[in-house]
N, C-alpha and C positions, 0 to 999 in steps of 0.2 A: 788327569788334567781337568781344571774346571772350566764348563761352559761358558764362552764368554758372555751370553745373557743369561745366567743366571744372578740372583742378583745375591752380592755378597757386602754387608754393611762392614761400615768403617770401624764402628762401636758396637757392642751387642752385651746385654745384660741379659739373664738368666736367672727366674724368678720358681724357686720349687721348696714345699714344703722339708722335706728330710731329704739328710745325704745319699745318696744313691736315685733318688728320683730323675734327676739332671740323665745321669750314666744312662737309669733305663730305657729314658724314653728321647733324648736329642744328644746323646753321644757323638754321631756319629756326621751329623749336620757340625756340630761346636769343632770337633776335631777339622772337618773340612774349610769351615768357616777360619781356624786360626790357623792353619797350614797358609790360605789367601792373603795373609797380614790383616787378620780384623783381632782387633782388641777385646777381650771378653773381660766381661764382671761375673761373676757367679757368685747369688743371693741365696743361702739358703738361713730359711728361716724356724726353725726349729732345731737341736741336735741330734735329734733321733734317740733322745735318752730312757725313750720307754720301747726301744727297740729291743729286747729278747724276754722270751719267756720259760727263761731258766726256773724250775722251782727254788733254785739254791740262793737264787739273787731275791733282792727286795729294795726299797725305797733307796737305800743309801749306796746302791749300786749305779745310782743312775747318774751322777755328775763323772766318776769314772767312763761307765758308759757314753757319756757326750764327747768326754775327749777322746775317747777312743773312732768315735764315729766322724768326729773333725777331723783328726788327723787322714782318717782312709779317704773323708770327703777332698784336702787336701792333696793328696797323691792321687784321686783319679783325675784332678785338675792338671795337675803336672800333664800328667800322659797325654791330657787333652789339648794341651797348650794355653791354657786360661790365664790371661793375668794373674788377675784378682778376683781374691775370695772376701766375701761377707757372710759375717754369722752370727745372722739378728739373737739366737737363743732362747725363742719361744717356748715354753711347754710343749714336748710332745705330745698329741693325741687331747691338747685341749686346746687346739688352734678356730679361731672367729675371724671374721672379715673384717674385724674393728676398724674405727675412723685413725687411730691410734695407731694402728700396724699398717692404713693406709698412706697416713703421714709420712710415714717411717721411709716406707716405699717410693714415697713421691718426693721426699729428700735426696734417695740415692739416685734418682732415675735424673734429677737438676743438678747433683754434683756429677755423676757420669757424662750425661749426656747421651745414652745410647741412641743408635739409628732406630737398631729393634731391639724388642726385647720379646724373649721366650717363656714362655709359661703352659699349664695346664688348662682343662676343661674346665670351669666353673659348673658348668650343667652335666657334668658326667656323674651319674652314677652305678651307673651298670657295665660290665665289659662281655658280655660272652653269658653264660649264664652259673660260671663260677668265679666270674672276679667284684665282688663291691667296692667301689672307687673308696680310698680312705677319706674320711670328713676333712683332713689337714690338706688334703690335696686341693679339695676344692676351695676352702675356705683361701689356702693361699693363691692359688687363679681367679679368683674372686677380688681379692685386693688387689693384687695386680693388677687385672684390667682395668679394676677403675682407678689406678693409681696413674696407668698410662693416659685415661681418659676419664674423667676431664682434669684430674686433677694437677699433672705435671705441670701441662700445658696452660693452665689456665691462673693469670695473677693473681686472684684474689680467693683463690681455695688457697686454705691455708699458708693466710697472709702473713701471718709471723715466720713462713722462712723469706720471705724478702729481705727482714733486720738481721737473720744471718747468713744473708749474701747469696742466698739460691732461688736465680732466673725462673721465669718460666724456661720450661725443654718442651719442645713437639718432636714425640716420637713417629717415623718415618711408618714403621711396623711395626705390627703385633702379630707373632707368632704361635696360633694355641695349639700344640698335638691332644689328642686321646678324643679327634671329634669324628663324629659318625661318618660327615659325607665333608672329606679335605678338600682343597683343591689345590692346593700344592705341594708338589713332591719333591724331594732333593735326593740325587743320587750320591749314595753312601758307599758307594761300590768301594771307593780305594780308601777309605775311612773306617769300615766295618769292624777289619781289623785292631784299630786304636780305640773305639768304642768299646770292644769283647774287653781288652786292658787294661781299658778306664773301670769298668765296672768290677771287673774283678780283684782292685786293689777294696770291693765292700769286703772282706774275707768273715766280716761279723756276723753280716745277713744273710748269705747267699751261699748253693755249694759250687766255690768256684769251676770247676772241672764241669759242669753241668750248660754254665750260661754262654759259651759259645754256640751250640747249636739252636737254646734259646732265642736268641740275640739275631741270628742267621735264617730261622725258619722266622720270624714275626715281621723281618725283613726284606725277606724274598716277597712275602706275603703282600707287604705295604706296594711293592715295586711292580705286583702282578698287574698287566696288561701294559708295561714301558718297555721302557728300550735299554733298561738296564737290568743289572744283577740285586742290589741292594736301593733300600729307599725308607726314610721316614718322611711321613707325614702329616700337615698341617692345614688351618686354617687361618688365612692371611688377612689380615685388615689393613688394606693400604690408609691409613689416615690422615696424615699432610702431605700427599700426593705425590707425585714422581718430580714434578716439574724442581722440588727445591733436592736434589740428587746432585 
C-alpha cells in the first residue's frame, strides 16, 4: 500500500543513457510510481549498440544489436507499467552533454509535461572501489538536469521551440540516484519483485538467474536504518515548489 504522504507525480519522465540503466537503478520506484496511476515517459538515449564484447562481432553487428537492446528496453517497460518509450539513438559510449542533445531533452520534457523527472549523477564517478561510473551515464544526467533547469522552464532558451508549439514546462522535481548522501528514500518493498522482472527481460547484458539477489542485497542496503524491507535512493530538488501541487 503506498504512503499517503509520500509523494507520487501525476507525469514522470525518465532520463538514462542505455537500456537497462532505468531497470538497474529506479525500477522499482517506476513500478510503484505506475501501479499509483502516474503516467511515465521513459527517455533513453543511446541503444546500447556497443553493448557486447563478443570477439566474433564487429562494427556491422551493432544496428542488429540496438534492435535487439530496444526491444528488451521495451519489455522491461511493459513489466514496469510505462507508457511511453523514447529512443533518441545516440552513439553508444560516444555520448556529450551537447547543447544539441540538451534541446532535444527540453523538447520532450515541453511536449510531456512531466511533474518529475528521473535521472543519474552528473558528478559521479566512482562507486565502491570496483565500479567507474560509464562517461554516457553522466554525460546523459548532465543534460538532463540542465534540460530540466533552466532550460525547459525558461522562454527564451531555445526559442525556436516556441514556433513549433512548445511552452515553457516547470518541472515540480528532480530526481537524481547514484548520489553519495540521498535524502530521500522510497520504499520498494512490494515493487522489488517487478523491478528483478523488468531487468531481467536485459537477457543480452546480464546473467539473469543472478540479478535477483543483486537487485535485493543493494536494496536492503539502500533501506538500512528505515522502517522498511526495500528502498532506492535519491537526491530531490524540489524546484517550483509544493505550493503549485
Amino acid at each position: 500500500m503506498t504512503n499517503s504522504s509520500e509523494y507520487i507525480p501525476k507525469i514522470a519522465m525518465t532520463i538514462h543513457a542505455h537500456p537497462d540503466d532505468q531497470e538497474f537503478s529506479i525500477g522499482g520506484t517506476l513500478a510503484k510510481w505506475a501501479k499509483a496511476g502516474c503516467e511515465i515517459i521513459s527517455v533513453t538515449i543511446t541503444s546500447g549498440d556497443s553493448g557486447s564484447n563478443d570477439p566474433a562481432k564487429d562494427a556491422d553487428y551493432k544496428p542488429e544489436l540496438a534492435k535487439l537492446r530496444e526491444a528488451e528496453q521495451t519489455a522491461a517497460n511493459t513489466v514496469l507499467g510505462v507508457k511511453e518509450a523514447v529512443f533518441m539513438r545516440y552513439p553508444d559510449g560516444e555520448l556529450e552533454p551537447t547543447i544539441q542533445l540538451r534541446r532535444e531533452l527540453t523538447k520532450l520534457i515541453r511536449k510531456h509535461k512531466p511533474d518529475a523527472v528521473v535521472t543519474g549523477n552528473p558528478e559521479a564517478w566512482f562507486y565502491g572501489s570496483e565500479y567507474l561510473n560509464h562517461a554516457d551515464h553522466r554525460a546523459a544526467a548532465r543534460a538532463a538536469c540542465e534540460a530540466v533547469f533552466p532550460s525547459a522552464g525558461s522562454r527564451l532558451i531555445f526559442a525556436d521551440l516556441l514556433s513549433e508549439g512548445y511552452e515553457p514546462h516547470d518541472v515540480k522535481r528532480l530526481y537524481v540516484h547514484g548520489v553519495e548522501k540521498p535524502d530521500t528514500w522510497v520504499d520498494i518493498s512490494e515493487t522489488i519483485d517487478i523491478k528483478v522482472k523488468a531487468l531481467q527481460q536485459h537477457a543480452s547484458q546480464i546473467p539473469v538467474d543472478e540479478v535477483e539477489k543483486w537487485m535485493k542485497d543493494w536494496a536492503k542496503e539502500d533501506a538500512k536504518d528505515k522502517d522498511f524491507e526495500y528502498a532506492e535512493s535519491y537526491k530531490v530538488m524540489k524546484i517550483s515548489g509544493e505550493n503549485s501541487e
